[in-house]
C-alpha positions as a Python dict, from the first residue, in 0.01 Angstrom:
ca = {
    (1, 'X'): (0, 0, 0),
    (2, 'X'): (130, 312, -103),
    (3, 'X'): (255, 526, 178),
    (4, 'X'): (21, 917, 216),
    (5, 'X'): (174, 1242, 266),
    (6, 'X'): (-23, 1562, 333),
    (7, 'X'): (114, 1899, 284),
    (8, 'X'): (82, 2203, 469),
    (9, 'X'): (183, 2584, 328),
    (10, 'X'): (148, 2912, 406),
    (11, 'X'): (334, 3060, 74),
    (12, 'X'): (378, 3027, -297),
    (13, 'X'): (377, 2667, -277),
    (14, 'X'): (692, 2565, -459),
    (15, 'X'): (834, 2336, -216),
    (16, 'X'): (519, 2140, -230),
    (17, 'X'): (496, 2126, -605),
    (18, 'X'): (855, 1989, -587),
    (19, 'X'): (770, 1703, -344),
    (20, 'X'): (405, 1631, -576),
    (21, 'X'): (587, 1624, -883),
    (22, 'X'): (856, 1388, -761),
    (23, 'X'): (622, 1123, -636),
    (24, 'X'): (393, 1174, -937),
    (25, 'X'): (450, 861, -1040),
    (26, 'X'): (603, 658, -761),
    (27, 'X'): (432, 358, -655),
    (28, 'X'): (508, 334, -267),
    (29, 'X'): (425, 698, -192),
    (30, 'X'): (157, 986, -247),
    (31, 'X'): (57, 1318, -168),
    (32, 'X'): (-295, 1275, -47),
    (33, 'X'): (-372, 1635, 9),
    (34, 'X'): (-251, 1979, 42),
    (35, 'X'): (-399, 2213, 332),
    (36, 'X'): (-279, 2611, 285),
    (37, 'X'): (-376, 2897, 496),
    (38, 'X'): (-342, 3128, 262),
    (39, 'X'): (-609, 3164, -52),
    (40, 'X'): (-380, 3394, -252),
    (41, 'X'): (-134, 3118, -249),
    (42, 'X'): (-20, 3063, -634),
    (43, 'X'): (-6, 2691, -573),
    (44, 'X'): (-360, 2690, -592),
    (45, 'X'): (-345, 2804, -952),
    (46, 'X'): (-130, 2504, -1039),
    (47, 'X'): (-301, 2282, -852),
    (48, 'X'): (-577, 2185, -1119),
    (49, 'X'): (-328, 2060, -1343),
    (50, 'X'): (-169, 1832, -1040),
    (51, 'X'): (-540, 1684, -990),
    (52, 'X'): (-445, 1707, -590),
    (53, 'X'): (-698, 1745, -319),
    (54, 'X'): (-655, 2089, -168),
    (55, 'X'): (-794, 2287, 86),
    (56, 'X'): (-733, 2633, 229),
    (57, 'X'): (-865, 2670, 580),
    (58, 'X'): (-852, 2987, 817),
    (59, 'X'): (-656, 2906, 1132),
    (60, 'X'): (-926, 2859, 1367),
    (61, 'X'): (-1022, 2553, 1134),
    (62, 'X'): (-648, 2444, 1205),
    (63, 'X'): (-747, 2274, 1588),
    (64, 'X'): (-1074, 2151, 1464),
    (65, 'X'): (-1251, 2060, 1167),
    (66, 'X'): (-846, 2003, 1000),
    (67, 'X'): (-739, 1833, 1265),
    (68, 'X'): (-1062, 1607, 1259),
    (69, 'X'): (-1004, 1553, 851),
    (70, 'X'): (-601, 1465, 884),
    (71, 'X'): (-708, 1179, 1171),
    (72, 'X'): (-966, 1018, 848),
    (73, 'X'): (-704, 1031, 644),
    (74, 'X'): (-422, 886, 851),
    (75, 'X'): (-111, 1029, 659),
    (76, 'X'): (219, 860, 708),
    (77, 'X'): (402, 1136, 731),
    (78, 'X'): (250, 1544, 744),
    (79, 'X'): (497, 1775, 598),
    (80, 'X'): (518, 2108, 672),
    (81, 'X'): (648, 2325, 342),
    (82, 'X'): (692, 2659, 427),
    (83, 'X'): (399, 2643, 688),
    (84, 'X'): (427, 2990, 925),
    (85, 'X'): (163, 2865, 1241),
    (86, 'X'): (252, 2685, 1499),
    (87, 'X'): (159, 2323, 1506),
    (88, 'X'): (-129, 2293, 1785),
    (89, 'X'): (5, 2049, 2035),
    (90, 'X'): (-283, 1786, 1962),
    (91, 'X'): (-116, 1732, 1619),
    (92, 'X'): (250, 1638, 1770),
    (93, 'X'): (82, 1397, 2060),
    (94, 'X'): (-170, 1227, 1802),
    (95, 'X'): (108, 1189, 1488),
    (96, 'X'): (399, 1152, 1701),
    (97, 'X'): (709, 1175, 1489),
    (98, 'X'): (484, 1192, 1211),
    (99, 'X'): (524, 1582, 1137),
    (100, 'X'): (853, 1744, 978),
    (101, 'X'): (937, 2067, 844),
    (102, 'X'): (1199, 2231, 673),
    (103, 'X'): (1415, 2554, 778),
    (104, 'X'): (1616, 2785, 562),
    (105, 'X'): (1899, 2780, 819),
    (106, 'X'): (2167, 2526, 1016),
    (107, 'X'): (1951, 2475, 1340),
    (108, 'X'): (1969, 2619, 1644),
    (109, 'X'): (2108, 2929, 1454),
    (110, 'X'): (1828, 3175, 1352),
    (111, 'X'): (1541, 2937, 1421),
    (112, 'X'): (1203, 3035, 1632),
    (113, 'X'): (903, 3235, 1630),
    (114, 'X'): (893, 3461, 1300),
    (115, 'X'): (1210, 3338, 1177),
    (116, 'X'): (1173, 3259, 806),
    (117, 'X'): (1240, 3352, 415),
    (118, 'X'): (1438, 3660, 356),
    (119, 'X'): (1416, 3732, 764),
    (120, 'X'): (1696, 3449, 801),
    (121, 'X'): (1882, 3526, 481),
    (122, 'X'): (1926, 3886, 555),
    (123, 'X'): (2110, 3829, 941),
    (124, 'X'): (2317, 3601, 791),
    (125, 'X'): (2445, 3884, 555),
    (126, 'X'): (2435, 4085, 836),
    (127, 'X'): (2601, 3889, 1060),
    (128, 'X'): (2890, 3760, 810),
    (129, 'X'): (2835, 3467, 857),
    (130, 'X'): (3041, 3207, 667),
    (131, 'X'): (2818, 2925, 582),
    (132, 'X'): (2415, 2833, 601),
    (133, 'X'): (2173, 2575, 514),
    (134, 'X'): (1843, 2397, 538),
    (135, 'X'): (1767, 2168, 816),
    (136, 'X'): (1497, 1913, 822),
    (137, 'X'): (1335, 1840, 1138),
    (138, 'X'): (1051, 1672, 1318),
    (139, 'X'): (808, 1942, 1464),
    (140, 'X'): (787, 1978, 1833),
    (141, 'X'): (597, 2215, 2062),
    (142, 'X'): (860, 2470, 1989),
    (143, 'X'): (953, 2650, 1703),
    (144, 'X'): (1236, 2472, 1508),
    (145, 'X'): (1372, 2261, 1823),
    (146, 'X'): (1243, 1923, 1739),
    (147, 'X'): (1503, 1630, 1702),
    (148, 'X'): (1709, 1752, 1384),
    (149, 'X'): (1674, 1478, 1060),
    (150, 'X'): (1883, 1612, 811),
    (151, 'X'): (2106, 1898, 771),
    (152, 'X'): (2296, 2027, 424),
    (153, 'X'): (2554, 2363, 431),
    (154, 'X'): (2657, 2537, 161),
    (155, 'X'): (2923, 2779, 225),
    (156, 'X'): (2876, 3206, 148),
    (157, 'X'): (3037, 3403, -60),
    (158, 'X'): (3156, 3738, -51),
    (159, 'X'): (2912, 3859, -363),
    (160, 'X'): (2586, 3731, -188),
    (161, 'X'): (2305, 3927, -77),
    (162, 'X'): (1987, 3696, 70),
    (163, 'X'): (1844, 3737, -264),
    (164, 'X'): (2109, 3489, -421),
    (165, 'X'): (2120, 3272, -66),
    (166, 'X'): (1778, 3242, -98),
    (167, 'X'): (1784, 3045, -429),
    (168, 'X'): (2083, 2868, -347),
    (169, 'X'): (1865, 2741, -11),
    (170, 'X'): (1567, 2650, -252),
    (171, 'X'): (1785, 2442, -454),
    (172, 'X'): (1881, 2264, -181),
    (173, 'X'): (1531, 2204, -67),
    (174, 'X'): (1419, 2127, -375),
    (175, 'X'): (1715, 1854, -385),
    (176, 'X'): (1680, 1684, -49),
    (177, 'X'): (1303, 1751, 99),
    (178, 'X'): (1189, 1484, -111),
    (179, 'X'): (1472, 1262, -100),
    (180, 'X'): (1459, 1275, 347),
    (181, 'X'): (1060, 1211, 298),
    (182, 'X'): (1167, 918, 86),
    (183, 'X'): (1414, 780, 315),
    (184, 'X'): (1141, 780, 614),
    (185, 'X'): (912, 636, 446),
    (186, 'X'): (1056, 347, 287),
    (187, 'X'): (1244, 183, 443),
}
């Protein structure tokens, strides 16, 4: 039996494109749905073309009537692609380590509450720092501090401004969400 992922977002949506169109045609895994809180999300224009089951919800739905609709469909794994609220704590006790997420940044370093996109990109300019990342992680009750799957550096150079981070970060997303999904899933 093929193995269900839902989606959450909160943006454009490309990171979940990415993960739909590499298990398009994959026979031991699926994305089941895709759940955004935000109706001017662009993935929703692509999205008739994908034939995937979508729904925007507000986030009072999120604790409730979602939350009620993710335990019928019983995903394997829910991941969280550029998703900006904060898992409600019933999710993380009734999937336990069945929720992950991605960050734009080596974890613990610029991780938390309102730390995402060009927010992370542009401190790390600030702050010189030398190198930066993605890190996949399970989700926890606190903002980016849940055990830490995956993590990929890439190394700054003196020309870049968080404009040209940023797309070197979604290339790396775009490289190894799907392939960390993959590896914990099948196994």
């Amino acid at each position: 039996m093929k193995k269900k992922i839902v989606i959450f977002i909160s943006g454009k949506g490309t990171n979940a494109l990415n993960i739909i169109n590499q298990f398009r045609d994959s026979d031991k895994i699926s994305v089941t749905k895709v759940y955004s809180n935000n109706k001017n999300s662009s993935f929703f224009k692509s999205q008739n073309d994908l034939k995937i089951d979508t729904s925007y919800f507000s986030n009072e739905q999120l604790s409730f009537s979602v939350f009620e609709e993710l335990k019928i469909i019983n995903p394997d794994l829910i991941v969280l692609a550029g998703f900006l609220k904060k898992i409600p704590n019933i999710y993380i006790d009734y999937f336990k380590n069945k929720i992950i997420n991605i960050h734009p940044s080596i974890l613990p370093s610029y991780g938390g509450k309102g730390m995402f996109g060009s927010k992370i990109h542009n401190e790390v300019i600030e702050n010189n720092e030398i190198e930066t990342g993605i890190t996949i992680h399970y989700v926890s009750d606190q903002y980016d501090s849940g055990e830490i799957i995956f993590q990929k550096k890439i190394s700054i150079q003196e020309n870049d401004t968080p404009k040209s981070i940023e797309e070197k970060i979604h290339i790396l997303e775009y490289e190894y969400y799907p392939k960390v999904i993959q590896s914990i899933l099948i196994k």
